[in-house]
C-alpha positions as CSV (number, residue, x, y, z in Angstrom):
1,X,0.0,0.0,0.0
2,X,1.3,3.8,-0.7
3,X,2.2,5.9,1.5
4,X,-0.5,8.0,1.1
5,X,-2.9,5.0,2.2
6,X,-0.6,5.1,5.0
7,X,0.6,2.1,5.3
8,X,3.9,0.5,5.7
9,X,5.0,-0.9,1.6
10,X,6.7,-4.5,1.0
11,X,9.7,-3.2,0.3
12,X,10.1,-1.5,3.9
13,X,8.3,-4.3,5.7
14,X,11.0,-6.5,4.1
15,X,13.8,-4.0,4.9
16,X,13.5,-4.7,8.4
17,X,14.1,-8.0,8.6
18,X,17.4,-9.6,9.2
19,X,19.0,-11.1,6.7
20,X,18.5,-14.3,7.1
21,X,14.8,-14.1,8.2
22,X,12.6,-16.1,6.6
23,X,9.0,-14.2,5.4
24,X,6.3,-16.3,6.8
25,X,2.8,-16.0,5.0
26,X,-0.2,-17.7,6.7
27,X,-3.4,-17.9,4.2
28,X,-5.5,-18.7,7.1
29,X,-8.5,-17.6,8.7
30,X,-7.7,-18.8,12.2
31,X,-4.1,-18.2,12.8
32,X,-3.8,-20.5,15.9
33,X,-6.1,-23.5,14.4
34,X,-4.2,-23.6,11.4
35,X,-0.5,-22.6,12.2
36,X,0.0,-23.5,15.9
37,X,3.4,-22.7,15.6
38,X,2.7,-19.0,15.3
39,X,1.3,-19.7,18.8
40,X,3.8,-22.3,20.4
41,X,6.4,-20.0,20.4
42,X,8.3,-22.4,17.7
43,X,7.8,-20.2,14.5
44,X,10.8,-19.6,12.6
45,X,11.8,-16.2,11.2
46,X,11.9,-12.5,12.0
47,X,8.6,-11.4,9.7
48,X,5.4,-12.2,10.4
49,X,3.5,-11.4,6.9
50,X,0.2,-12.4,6.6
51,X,-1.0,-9.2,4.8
52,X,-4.5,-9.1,2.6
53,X,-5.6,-12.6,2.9
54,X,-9.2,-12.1,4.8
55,X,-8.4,-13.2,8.3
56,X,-10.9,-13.2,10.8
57,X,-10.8,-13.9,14.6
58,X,-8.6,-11.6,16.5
59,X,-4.5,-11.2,17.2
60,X,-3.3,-13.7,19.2
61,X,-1.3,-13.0,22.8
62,X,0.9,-16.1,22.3
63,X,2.3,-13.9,19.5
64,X,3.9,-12.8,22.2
65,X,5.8,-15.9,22.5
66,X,7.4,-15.0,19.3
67,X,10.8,-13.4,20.8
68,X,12.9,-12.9,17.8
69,X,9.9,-11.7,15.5
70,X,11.1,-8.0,14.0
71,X,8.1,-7.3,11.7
72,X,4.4,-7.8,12.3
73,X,2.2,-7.5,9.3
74,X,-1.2,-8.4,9.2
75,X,-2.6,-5.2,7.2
76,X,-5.7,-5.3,5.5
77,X,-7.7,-7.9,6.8
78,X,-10.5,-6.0,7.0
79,X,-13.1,-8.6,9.4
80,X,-9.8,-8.9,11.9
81,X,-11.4,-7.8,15.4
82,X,-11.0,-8.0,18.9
83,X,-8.6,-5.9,20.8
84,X,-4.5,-5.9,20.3
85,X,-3.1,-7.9,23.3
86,X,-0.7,-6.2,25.5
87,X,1.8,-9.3,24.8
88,X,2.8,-8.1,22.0
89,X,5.1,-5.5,24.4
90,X,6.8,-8.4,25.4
91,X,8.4,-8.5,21.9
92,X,11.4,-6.4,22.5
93,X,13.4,-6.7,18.8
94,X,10.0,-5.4,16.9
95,X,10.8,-2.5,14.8
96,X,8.0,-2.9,12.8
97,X,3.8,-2.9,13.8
98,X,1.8,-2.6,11.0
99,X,-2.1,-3.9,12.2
100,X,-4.1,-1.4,9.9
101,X,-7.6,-1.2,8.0
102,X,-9.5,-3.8,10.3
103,X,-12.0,-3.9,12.9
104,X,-9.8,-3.9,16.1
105,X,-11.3,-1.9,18.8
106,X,-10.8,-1.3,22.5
107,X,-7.1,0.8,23.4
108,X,-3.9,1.1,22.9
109,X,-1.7,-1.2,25.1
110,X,0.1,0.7,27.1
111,X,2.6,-2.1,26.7
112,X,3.9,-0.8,23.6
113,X,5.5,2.2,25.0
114,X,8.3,-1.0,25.9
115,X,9.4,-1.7,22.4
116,X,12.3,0.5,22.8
117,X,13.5,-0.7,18.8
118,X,10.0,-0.1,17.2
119,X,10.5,2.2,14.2
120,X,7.3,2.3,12.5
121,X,3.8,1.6,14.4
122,X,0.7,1.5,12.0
123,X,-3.2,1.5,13.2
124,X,-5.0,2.8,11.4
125,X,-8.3,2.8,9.6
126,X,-9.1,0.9,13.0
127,X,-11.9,1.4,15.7
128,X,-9.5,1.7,18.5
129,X,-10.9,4.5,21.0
130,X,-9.5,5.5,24.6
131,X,-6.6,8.1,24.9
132,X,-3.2,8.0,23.0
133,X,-1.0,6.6,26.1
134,X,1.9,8.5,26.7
135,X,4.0,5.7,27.4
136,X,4.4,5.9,23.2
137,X,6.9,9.2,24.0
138,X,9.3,6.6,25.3
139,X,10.3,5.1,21.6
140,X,12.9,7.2,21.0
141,X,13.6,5.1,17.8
142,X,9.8,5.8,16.2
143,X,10.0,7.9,12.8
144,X,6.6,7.1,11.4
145,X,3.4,7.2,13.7
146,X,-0.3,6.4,12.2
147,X,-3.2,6.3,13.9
148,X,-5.5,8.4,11.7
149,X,-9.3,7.1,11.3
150,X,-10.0,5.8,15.0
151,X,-12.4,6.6,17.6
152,X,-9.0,8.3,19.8
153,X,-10.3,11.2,22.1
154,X,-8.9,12.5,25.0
155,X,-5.8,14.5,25.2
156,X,-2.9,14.4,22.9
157,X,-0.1,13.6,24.9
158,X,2.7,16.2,25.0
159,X,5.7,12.7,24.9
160,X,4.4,12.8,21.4
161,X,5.8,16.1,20.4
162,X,9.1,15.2,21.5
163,X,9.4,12.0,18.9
164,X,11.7,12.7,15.6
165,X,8.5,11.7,13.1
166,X,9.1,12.3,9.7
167,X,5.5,10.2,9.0
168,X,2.7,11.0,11.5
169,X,-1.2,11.2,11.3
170,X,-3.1,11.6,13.6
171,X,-6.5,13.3,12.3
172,X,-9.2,11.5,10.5
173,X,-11.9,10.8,12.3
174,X,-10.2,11.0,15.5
175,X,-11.3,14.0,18.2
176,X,-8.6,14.9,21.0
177,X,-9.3,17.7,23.1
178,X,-8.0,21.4,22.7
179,X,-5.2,22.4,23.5
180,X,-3.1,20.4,21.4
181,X,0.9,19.7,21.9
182,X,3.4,21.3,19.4
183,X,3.6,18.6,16.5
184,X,6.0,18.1,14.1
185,X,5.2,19.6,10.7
186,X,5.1,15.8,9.4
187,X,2.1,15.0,11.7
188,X,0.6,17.1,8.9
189,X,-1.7,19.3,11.8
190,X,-1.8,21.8,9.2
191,X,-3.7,19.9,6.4
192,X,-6.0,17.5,8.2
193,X,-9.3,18.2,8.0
194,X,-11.8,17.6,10.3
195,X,-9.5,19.4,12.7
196,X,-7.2,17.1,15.2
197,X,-9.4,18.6,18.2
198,X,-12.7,19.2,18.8
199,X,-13.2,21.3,22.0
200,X,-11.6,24.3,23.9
201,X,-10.4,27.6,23.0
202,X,-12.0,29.1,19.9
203,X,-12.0,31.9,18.1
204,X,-14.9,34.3,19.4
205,X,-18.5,34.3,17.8
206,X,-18.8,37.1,15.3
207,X,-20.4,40.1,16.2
208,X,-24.2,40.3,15.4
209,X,-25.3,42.1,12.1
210,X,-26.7,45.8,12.4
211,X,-30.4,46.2,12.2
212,X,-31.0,47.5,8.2
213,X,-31.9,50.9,8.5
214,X,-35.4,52.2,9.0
215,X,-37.6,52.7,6.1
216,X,-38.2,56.4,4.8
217,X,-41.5,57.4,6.4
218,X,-43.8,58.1,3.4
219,X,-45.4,61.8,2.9
């Protein structure tokens, strides 16, 4: 997918492998049922790629068994649900999360603020709700941020200003509340529309119009 789509390409998902991983792809509906060893803790390689192949069910937490796992890509599958388990903090050589265009909903694990390595985080196009956590100010390593096209409310957290994004959105149908943080130009702040925030300051109401003037009296 482009980057306009907002979503993580092949080529970068690939990138961030090591060398010698091994791509898995999983055409299954039930990842568990049908691979148990993305669940045993016994799967072999440093991608996870199970990208566009109409999964259902939800993210497993014994991914979080998967220690040496680098990338997780499971974009696309639009009838994916549930809620993302906070297991998958556990995974400390991630650099890559890319769980976008689904119907995941409930928060953000604040367990992901852990993944010290994580470059890239992608969920969007989601119907995760709750506040941003501000544990994610702690990846000091995250250049690209997407979380546009969510049910997020709350306050923006000012950690998030402090990250060196050069890809953030954060807009969409998401409402946080007024004031906003200083962003970095590439959260794109000044080009999304609806606004980031909903509520707060604003601008005064303008002033009433004059009465017209009274009608000349007749002779």
């Amino acid at each position: 997918k482009s980057a306009r789509g907002g979503c993580t390409n092949m080529r970068t998902i690939r990138s961030l492998a090591v060398p010698d991983s091994t791509v898995i792809s999983l055409a299954v509906t039930d990842i568990c049922g049908t691979q148990p060893s993305a669940c045993d803790g016994t799967l072999q390689g440093g991608v996870l790629y199970l990208a566009s192949l109409g999964l259902t069910g939800t993210v497993p937490p014994e991914l979080g068994l998967l220690t040496d796992l680098e990338t997780i890509y499971l974009g696309e599958n639009h009838n994916l649900s549930g809620t993302l388990p906070p297991q998958l903090g556990k995974l400390s050589k991630l650099t890559g999360i890319d769980i976008d265009d689904n119907k995941i909903s409930g928060t953000i694990p604040l367990a992901l603020g852990e993944l010290v390595n994580l470059e890239s985080l992608s969920l969007d196009n989601a119907k995760l709700s709750g506040t941003v956590p501000p544990e994610l100010g702690k990846l000091s390593s995250l250049d690209s941020l997407l979380l546009y096209n969510n049910a997020l409310s709350g306050s923006l957290p000012s950690s998030v200003s402090g990250l060196g994004l050069t890809r953030c959105r954060l807009g969409g149908t998401n409402r946080y509340l007024c004031p906003l943080p200083t962003l970095r130009r590439a959260c794109g702040v000044d080009s999304d529309y609806p606004p980031l925030c909903s509520n707060g300051p604003h601008p005064p109401s303008p002033p009433p119009p004059l009465p017209p003037p009274p009608s000349p009296s007749t002779p």
